[in-house]
PyMOL Python script that loads the backbone (N, CA, C, O; Angstrom):
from pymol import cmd

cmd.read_pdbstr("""\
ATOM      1  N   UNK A   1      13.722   3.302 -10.660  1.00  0.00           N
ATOM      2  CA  UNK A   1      12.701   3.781  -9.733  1.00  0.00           C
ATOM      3  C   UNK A   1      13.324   3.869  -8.337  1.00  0.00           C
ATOM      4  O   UNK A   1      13.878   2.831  -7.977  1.00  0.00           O
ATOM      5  N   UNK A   2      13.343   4.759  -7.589  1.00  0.00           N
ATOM      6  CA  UNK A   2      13.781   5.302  -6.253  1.00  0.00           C
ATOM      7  C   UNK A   2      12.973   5.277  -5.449  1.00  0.00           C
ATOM      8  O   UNK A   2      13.282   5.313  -4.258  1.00  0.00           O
ATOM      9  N   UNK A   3      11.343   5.189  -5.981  1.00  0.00           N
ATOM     10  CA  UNK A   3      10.320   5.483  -4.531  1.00  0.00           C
ATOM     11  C   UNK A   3       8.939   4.930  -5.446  1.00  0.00           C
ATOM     12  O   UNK A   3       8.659   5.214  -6.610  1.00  0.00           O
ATOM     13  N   UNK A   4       8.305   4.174  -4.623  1.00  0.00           N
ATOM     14  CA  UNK A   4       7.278   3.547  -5.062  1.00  0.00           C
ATOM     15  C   UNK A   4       6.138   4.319  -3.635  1.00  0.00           C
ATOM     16  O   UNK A   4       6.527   4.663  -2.520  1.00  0.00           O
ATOM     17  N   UNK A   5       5.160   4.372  -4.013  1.00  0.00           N
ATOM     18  CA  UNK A   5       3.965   5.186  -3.347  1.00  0.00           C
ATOM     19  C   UNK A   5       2.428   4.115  -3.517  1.00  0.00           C
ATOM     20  O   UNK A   5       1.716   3.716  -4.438  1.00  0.00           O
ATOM     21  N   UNK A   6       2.482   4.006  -2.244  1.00  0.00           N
ATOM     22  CA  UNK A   6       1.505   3.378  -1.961  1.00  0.00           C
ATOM     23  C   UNK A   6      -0.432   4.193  -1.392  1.00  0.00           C
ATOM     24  O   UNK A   6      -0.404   4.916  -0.396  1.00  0.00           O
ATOM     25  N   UNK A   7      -1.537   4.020  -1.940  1.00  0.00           N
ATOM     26  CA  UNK A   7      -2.030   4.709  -1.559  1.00  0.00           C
ATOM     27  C   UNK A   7      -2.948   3.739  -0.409  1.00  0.00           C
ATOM     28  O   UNK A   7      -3.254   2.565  -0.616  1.00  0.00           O
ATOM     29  N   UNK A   8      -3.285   4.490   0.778  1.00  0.00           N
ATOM     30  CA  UNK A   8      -3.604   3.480   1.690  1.00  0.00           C
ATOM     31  C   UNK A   8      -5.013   3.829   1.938  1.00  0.00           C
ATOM     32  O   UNK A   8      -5.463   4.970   2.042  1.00  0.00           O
ATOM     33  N   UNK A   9      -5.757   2.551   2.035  1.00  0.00           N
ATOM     34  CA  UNK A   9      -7.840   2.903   2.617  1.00  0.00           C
ATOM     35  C   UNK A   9      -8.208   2.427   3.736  1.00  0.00           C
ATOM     36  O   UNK A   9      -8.136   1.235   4.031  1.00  0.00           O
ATOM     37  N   UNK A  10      -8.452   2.940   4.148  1.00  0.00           N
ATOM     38  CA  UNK A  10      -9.161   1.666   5.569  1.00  0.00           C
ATOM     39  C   UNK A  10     -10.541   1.365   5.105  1.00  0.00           C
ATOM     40  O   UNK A  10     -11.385   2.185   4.743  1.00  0.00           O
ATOM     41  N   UNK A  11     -10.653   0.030   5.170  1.00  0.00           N
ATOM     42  CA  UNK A  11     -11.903  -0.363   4.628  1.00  0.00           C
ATOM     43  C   UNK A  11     -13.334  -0.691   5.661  1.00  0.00           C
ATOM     44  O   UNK A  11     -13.493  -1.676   6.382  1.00  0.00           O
ATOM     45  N   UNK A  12     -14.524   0.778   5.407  1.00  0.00           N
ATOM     46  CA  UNK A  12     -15.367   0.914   6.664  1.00  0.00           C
ATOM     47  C   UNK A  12     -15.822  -0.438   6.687  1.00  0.00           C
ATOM     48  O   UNK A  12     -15.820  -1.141   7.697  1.00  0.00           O
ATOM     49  N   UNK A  13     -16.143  -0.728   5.756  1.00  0.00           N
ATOM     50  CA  UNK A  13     -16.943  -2.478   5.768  1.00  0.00           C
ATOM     51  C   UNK A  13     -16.520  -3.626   6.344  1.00  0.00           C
ATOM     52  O   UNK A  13     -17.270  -4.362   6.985  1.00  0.00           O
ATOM     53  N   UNK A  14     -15.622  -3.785   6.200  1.00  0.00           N
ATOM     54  CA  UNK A  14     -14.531  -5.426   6.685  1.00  0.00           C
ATOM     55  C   UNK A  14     -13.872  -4.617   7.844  1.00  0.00           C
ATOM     56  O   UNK A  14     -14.118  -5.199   8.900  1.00  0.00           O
ATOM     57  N   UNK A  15     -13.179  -3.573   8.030  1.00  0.00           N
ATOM     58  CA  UNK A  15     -12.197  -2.978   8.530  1.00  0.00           C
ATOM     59  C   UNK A  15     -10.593  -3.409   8.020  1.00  0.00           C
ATOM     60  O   UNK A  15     -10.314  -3.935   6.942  1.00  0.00           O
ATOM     61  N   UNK A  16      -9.868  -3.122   8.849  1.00  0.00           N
ATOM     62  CA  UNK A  16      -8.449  -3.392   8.018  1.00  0.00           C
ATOM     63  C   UNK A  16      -8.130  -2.350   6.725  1.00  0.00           C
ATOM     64  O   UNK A  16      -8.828  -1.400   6.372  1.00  0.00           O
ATOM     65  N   UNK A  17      -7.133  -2.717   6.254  1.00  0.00           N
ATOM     66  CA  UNK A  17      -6.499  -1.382   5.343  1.00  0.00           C
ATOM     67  C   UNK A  17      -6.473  -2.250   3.678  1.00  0.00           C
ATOM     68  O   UNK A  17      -6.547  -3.468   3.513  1.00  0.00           O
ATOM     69  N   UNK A  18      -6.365  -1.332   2.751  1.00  0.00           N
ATOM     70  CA  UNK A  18      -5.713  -2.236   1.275  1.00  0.00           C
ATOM     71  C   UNK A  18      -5.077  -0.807   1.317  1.00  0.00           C
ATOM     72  O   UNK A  18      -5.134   0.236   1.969  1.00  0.00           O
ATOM     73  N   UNK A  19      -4.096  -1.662  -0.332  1.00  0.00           N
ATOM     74  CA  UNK A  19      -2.691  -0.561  -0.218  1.00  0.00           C
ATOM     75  C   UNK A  19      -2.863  -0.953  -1.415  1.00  0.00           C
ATOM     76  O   UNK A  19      -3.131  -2.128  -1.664  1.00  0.00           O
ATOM     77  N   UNK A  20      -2.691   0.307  -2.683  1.00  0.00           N
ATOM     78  CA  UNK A  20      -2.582   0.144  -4.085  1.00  0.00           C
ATOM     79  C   UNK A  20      -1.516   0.903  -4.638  1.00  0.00           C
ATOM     80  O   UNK A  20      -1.676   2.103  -4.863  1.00  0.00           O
ATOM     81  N   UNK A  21      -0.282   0.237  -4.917  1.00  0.00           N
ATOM     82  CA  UNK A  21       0.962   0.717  -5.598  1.00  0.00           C
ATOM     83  C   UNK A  21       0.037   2.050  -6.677  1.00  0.00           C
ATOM     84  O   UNK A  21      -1.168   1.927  -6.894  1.00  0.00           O
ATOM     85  N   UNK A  22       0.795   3.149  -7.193  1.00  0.00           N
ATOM     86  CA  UNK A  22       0.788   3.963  -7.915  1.00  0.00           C
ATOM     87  C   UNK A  22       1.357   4.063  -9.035  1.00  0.00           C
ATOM     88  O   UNK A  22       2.515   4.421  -8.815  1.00  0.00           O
ATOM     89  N   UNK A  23       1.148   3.923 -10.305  1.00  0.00           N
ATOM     90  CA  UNK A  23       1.505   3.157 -11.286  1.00  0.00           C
ATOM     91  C   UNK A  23       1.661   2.188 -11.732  1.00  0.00           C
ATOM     92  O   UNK A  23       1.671   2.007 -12.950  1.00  0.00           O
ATOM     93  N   UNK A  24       1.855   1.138 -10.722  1.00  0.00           N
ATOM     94  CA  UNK A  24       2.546  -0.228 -10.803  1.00  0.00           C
ATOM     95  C   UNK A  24       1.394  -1.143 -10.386  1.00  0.00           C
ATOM     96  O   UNK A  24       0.488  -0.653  -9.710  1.00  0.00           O
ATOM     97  N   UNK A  25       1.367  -2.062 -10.634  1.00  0.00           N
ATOM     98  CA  UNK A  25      -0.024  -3.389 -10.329  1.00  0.00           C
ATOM     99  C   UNK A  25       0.352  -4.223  -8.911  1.00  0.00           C
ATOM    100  O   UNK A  25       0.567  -5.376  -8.538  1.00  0.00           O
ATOM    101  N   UNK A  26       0.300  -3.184  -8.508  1.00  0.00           N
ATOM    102  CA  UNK A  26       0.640  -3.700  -6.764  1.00  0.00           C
ATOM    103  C   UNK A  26      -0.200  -3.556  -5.798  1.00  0.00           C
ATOM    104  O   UNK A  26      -0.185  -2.480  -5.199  1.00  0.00           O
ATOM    105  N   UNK A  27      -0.895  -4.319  -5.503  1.00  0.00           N
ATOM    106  CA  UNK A  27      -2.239  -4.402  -4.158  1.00  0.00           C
ATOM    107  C   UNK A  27      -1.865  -5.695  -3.082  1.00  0.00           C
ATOM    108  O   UNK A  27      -1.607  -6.884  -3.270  1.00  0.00           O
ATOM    109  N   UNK A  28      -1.954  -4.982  -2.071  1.00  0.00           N
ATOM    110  CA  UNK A  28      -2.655  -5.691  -0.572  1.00  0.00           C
ATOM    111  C   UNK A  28      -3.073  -5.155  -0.087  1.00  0.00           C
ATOM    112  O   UNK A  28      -3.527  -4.061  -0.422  1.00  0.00           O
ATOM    113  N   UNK A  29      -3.149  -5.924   1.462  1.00  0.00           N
ATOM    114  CA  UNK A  29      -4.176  -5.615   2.289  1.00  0.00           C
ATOM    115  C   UNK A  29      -3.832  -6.410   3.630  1.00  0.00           C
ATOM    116  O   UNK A  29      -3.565  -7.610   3.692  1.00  0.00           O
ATOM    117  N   UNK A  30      -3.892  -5.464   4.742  1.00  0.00           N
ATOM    118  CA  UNK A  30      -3.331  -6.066   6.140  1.00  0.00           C
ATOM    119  C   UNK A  30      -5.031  -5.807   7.363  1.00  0.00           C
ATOM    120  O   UNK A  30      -5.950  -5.042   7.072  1.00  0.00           O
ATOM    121  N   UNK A  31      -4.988  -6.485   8.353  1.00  0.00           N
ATOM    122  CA  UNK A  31      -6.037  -6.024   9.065  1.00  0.00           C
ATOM    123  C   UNK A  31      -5.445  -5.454  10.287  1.00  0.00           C
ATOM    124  O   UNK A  31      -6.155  -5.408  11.292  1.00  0.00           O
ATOM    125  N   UNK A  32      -3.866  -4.879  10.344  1.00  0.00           N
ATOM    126  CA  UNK A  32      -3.711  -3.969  11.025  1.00  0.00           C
ATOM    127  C   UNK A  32      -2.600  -3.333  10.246  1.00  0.00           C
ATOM    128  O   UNK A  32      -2.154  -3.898   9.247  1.00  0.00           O
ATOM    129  N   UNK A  33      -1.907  -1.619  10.864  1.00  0.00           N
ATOM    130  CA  UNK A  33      -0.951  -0.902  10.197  1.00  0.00           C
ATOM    131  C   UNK A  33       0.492  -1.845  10.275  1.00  0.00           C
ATOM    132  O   UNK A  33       1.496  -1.621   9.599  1.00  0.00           O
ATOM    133  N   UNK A  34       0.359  -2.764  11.104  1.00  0.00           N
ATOM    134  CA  UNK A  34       1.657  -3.425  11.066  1.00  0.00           C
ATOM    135  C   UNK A  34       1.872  -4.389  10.036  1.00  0.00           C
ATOM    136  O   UNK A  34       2.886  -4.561   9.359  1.00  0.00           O
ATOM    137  N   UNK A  35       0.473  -5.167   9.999  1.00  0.00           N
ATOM    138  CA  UNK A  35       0.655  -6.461   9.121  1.00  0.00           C
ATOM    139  C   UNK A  35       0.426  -5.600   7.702  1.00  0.00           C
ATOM    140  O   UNK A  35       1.253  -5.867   6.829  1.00  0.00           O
ATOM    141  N   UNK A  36      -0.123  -5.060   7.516  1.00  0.00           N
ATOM    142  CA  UNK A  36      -0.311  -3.859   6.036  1.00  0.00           C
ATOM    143  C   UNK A  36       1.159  -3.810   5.562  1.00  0.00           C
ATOM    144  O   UNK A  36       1.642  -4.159   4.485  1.00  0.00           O
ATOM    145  N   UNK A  37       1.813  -3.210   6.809  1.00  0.00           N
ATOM    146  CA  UNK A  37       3.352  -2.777   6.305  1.00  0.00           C
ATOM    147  C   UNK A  37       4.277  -3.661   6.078  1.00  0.00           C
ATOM    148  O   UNK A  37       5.323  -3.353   5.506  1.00  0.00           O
ATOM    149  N   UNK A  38       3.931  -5.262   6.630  1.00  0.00           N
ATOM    150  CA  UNK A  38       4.915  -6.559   6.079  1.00  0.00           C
ATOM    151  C   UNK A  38       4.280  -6.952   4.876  1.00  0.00           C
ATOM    152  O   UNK A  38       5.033  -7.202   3.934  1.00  0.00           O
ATOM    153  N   UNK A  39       2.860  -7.081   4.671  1.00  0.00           N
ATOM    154  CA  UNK A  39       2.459  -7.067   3.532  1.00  0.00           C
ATOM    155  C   UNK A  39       2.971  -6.760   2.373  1.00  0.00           C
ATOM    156  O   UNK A  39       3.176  -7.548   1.449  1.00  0.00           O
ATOM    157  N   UNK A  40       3.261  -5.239   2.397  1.00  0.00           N
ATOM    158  CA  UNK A  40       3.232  -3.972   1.343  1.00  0.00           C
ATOM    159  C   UNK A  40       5.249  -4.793   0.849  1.00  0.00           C
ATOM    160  O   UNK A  40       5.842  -5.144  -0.171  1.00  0.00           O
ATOM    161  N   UNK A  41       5.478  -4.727   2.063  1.00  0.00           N
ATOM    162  CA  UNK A  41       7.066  -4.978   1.603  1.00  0.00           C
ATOM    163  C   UNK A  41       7.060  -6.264   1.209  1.00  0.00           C
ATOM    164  O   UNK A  41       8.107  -6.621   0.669  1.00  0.00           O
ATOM    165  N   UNK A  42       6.274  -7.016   1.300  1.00  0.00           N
ATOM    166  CA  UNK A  42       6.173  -8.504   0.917  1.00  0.00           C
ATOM    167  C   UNK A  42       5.607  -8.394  -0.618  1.00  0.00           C
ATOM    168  O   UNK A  42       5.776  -9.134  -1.587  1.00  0.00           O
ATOM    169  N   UNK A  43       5.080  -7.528  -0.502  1.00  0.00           N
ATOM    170  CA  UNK A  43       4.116  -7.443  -1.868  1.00  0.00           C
ATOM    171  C   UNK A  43       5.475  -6.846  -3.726  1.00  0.00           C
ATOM    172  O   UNK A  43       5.645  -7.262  -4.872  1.00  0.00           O
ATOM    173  N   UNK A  44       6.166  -5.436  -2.609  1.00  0.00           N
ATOM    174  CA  UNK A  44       6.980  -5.166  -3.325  1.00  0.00           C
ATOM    175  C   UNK A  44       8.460  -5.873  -3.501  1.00  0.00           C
ATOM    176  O   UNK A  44       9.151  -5.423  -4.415  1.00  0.00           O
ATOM    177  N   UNK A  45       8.964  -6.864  -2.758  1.00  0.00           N
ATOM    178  CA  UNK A  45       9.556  -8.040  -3.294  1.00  0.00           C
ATOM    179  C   UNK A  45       9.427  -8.768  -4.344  1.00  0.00           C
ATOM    180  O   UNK A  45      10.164  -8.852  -5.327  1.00  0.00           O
ATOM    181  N   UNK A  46       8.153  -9.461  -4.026  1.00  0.00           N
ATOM    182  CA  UNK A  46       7.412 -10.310  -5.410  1.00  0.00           C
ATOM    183  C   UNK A  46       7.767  -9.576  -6.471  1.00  0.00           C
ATOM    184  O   UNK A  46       8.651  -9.999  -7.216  1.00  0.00           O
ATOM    185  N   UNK A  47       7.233  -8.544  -6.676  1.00  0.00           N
ATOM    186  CA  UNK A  47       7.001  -8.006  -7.871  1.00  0.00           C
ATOM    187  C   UNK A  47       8.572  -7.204  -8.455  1.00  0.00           C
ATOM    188  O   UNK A  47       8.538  -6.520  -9.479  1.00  0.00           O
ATOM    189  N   UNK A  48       9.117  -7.283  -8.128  1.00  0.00           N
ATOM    190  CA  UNK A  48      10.483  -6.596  -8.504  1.00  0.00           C
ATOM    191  C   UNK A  48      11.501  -8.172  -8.358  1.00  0.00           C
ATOM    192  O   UNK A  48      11.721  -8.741  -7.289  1.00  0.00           O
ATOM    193  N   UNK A  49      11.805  -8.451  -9.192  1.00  0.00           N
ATOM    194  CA  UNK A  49      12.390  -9.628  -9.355  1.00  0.00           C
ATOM    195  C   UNK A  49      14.216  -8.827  -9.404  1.00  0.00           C
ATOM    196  O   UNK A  49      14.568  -7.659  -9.237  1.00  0.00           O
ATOM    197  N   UNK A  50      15.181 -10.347  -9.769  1.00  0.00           N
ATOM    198  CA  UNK A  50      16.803  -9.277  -9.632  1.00  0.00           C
ATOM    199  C   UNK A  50      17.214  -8.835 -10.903  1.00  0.00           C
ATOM    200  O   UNK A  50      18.360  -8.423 -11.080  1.00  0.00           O
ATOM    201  N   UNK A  51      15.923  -8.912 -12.290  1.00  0.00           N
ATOM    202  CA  UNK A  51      16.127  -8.449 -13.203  1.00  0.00           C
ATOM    203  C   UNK A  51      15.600  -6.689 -13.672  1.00  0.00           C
ATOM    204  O   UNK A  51      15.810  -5.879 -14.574  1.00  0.00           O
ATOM    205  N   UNK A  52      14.706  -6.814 -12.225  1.00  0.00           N
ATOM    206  CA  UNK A  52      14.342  -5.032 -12.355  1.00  0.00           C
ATOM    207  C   UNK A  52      14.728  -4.463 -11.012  1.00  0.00           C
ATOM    208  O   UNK A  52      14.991  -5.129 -10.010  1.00  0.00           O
ATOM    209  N   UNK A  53      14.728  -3.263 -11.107  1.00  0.00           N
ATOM    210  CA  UNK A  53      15.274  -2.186 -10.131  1.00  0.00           C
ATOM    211  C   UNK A  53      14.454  -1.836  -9.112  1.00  0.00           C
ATOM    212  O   UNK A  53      13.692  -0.871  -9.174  1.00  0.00           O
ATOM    213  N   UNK A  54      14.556  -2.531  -8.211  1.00  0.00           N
ATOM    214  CA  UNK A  54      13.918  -2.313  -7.078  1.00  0.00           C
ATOM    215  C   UNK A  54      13.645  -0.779  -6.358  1.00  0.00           C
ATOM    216  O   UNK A  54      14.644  -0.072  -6.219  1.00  0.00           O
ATOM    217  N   UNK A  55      12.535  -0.330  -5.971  1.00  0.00           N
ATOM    218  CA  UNK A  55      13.086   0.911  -5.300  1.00  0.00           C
ATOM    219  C   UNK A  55      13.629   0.612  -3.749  1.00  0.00           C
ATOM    220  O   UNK A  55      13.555  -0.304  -2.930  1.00  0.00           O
ATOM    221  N   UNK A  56      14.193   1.887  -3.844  1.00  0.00           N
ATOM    222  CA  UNK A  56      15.132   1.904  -2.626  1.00  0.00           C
ATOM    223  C   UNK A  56      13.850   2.266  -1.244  1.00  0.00           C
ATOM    224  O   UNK A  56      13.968   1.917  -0.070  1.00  0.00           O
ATOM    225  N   UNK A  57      12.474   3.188  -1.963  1.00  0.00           N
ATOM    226  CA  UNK A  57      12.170   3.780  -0.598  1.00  0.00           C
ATOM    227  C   UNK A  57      10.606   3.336  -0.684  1.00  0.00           C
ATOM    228  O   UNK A  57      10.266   3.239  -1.863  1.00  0.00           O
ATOM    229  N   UNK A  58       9.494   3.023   0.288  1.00  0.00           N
ATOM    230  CA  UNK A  58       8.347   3.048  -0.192  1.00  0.00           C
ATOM    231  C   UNK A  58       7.563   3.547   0.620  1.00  0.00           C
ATOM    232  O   UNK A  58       7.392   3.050   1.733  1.00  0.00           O
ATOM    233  N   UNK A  59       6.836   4.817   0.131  1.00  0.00           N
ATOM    234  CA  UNK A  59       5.969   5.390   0.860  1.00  0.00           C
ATOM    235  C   UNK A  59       4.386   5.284   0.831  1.00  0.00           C
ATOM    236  O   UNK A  59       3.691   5.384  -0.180  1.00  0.00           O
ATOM    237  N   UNK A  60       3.964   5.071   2.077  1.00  0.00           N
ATOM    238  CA  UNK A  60       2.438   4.997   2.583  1.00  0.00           C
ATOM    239  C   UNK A  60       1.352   6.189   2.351  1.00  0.00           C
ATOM    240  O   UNK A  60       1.183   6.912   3.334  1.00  0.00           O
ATOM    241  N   UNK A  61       0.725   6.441   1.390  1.00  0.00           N
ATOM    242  CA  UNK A  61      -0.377   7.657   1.456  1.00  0.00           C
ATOM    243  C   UNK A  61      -1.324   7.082   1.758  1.00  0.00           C
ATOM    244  O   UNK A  61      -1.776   6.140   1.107  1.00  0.00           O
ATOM    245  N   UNK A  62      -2.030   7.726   3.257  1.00  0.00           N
ATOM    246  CA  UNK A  62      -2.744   7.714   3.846  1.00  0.00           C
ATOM    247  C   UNK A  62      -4.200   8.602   3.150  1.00  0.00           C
ATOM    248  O   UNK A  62      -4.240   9.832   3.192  1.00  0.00           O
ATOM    249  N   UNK A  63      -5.235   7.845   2.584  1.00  0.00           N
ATOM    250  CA  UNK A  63      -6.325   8.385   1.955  1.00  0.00           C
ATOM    251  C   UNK A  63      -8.087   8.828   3.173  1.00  0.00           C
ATOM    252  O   UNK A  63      -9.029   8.036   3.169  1.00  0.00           O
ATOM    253  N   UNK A  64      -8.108   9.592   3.671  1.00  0.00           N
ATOM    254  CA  UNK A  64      -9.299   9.026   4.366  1.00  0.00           C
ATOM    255  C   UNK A  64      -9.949  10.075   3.977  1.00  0.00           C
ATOM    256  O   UNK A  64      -9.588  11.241   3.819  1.00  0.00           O
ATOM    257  N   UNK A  65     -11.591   9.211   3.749  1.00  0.00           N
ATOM    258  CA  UNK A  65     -12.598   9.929   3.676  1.00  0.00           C
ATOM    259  C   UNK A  65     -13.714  10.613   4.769  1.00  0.00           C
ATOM    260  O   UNK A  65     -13.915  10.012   5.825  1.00  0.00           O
ATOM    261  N   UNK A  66     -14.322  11.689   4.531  1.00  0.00           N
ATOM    262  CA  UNK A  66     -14.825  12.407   6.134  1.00  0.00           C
ATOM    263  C   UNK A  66     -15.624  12.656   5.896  1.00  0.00           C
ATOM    264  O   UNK A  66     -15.701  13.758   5.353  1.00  0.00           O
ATOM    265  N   UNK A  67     -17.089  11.735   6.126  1.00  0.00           N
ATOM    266  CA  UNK A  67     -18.522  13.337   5.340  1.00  0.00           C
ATOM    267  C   UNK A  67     -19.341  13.807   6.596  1.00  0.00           C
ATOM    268  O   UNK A  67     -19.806  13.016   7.417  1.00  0.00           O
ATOM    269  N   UNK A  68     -19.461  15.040   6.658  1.00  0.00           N
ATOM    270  CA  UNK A  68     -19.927  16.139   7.519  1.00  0.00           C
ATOM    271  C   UNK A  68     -21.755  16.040   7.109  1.00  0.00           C
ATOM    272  O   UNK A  68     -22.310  15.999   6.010  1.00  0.00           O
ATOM    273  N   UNK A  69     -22.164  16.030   8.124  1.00  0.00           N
ATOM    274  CA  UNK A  69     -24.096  16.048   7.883  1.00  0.00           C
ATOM    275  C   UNK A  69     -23.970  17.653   8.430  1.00  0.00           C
ATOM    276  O   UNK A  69     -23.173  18.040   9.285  1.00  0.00           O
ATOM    277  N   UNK A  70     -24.995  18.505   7.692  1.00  0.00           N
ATOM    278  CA  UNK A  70     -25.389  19.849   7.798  1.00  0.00           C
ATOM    279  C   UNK A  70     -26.729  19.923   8.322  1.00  0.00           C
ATOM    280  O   UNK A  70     -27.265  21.017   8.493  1.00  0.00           O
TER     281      UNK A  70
END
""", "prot")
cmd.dss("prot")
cmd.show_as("cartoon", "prot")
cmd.util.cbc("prot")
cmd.orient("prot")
């Protein structure tokens, strides 16, 4: 694996962000974009031990929702 993809929410309720790996069983959650992003790399450490292949790159998808009143 070369690139692990993270999909990112900001949560209207609590505020702060969660982050859910894409394929892989990987979740956190930071209450700002900084602590999200030590998180996320904290998160993908754990889970990639020195018996599996770490990816090299990990990207943030930014998800937001928008609803328009007519």
């Amino acid at each position: 694996m070369t690139e692990i993809i993270f999909e990112v929410r900001e949560d209207d309720a609590d505020g702060g962000y969660t982050a859910a790996a894409l394929g892989v069983g990987i979740h956190t959650q930071g209450e700002t974009l900084d602590e999200l992003r030590a998180n996320v790399k904290e998160a993908v450490d754990c889970y990639f031990d020195e018996t599996m292949a770490a990816p090299k790159m990990i990207r943030l998808h930014f998800v937001r929702d928008e609803v328009m009143a007519r």
